[in-house]
C-alpha positions, 0 to 999 in steps of 0.5 A, a space after each residue: 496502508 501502503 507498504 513497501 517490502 524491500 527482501 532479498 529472501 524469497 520466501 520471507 518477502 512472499 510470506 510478508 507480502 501475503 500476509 499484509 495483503 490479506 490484512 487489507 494492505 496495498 503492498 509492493 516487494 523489491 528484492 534488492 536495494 538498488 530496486 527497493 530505492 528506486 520504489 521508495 523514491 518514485 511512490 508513496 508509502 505509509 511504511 517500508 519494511 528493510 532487510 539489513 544485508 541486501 544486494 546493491 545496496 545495504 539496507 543502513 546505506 539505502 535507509 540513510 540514502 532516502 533520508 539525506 538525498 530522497 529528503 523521504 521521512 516514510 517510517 521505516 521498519 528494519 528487519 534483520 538478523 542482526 540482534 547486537 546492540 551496536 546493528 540496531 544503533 546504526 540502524 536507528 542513527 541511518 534513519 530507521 523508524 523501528 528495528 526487528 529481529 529475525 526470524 519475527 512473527 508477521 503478526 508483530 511485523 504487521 502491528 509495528 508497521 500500525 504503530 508507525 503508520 499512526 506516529 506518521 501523523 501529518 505525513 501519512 496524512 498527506 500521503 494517504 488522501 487518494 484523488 482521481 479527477 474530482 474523486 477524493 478519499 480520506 482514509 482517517 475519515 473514511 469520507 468519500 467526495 466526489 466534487 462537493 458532493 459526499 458519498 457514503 459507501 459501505 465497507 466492502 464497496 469503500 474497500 474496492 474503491 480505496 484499492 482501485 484510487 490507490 493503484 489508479 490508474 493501473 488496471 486490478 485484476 478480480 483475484 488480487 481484489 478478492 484476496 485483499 478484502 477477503 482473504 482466504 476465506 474467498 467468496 462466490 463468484 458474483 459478490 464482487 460484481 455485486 460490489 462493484 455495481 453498488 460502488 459504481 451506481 454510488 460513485 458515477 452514475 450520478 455524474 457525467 464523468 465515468 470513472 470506474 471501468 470493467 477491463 472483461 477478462 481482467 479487472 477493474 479500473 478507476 481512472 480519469 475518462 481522458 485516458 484511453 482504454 488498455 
């Protein structure tokens, strides 16, 4: 999933932000309302997770916000201490997807965050198909094309590629994609080199277009070759 954490709490949002991550979650952390709006407006999320009380703007009027103005239906978690029937009822009616009550074990956030992404049905569907020139990956299929032609990758290469195609066209640096398909248990220093090389002799050496580039002492990226090298 894509998810959007809009926190004001440090720390609560760096742990979430981490968790999710290492779950395999491509995430993104605003830490105020105003910046959490803008993020929500401007991307596409499977699911957004919402504090209450926010600087800017509150989570009830952001929420109500991205549904009535934004015309934004990405399923929404709300996060807050608030426990009174009368705060999750205005949550609900603002728009919110689901509610949870702080302090919450991140592994209840992350399963509700699961639940939602599959209620999303169509939407997420829609969202979720990544594209870069010809490329395209389906995620409820887990089907790689590039043109007509189907790819079949292993799950650690269509890992790489799912994180590469959903930040496209920005550069990954090596730690942010060892941390999200492996987690803390980090592996030697030319596993991900050897997943690349089998991603890229799978996904490009075949075609004329090149898509996958190493950015040396950075990353990877995966972007049309029309756009000029960074």
């Amino acid at each position: 999933m894509r998810v959007l954490i809009i926190e004001d709490n440090r720390d609560l949002a760096s742990n979430m932000f981490d968790f999710l991550e290492t779950k395999g979650h491509v995430v993104d952390a605003a830490g105020d309302g105003i910046t959490g709006m803008h993020l929500a407006l401007v991307n596409e999320y499977d699911a957004i997770v919402l504090d209450l009380m926010l600087p800017g703007m509150d989570g009830i009027t952001l929420c109500r916000k991205l549904r009535e103005e934004g015309g934004k239906d990405t399923p929404v978690l709300m996060i807050t201490a608030r426990d009174s029937l009368e705060d999750k009822i205005a949550g609900l009616e603002a728009g919110a997807d689901d509610y949870l009550v702080k302090p919450a074990e991140l592994r209840e956030v992350e399963l509700r965050l699961r639940v939602l992404f599959r209620r999303g049905g169509d939407h997420t569907q829609k969202q979720k198909k990544l594209t870069v020139e010809d490329l395209t990956l389906d995620p409820f299929t887990c089907s790689v094309k590039r043109g007509t032609k189907a790819i079949e990758l292993p799950p650690i290469p269509y890992r790489i590629l799912e994180i590469l195609m959903s930040r496209s066209p920005q550069v990954v640096n090596r730690e942010d994609i060892e941390h999200i398909v492996w987690g803390e248990g980090r592996p030697d220093s030319d596993s991900l080199r050897a997943h690349v090389h089998l991603l890229r002799e799978l996904i490009d050496k075949p075609f004329e277009k090149k898509l996958l580039r190493t950015m040396r002492g950075f990353g990877y990226q995966l972007v049309s070759p029309d756009v000029p090298d960074q």
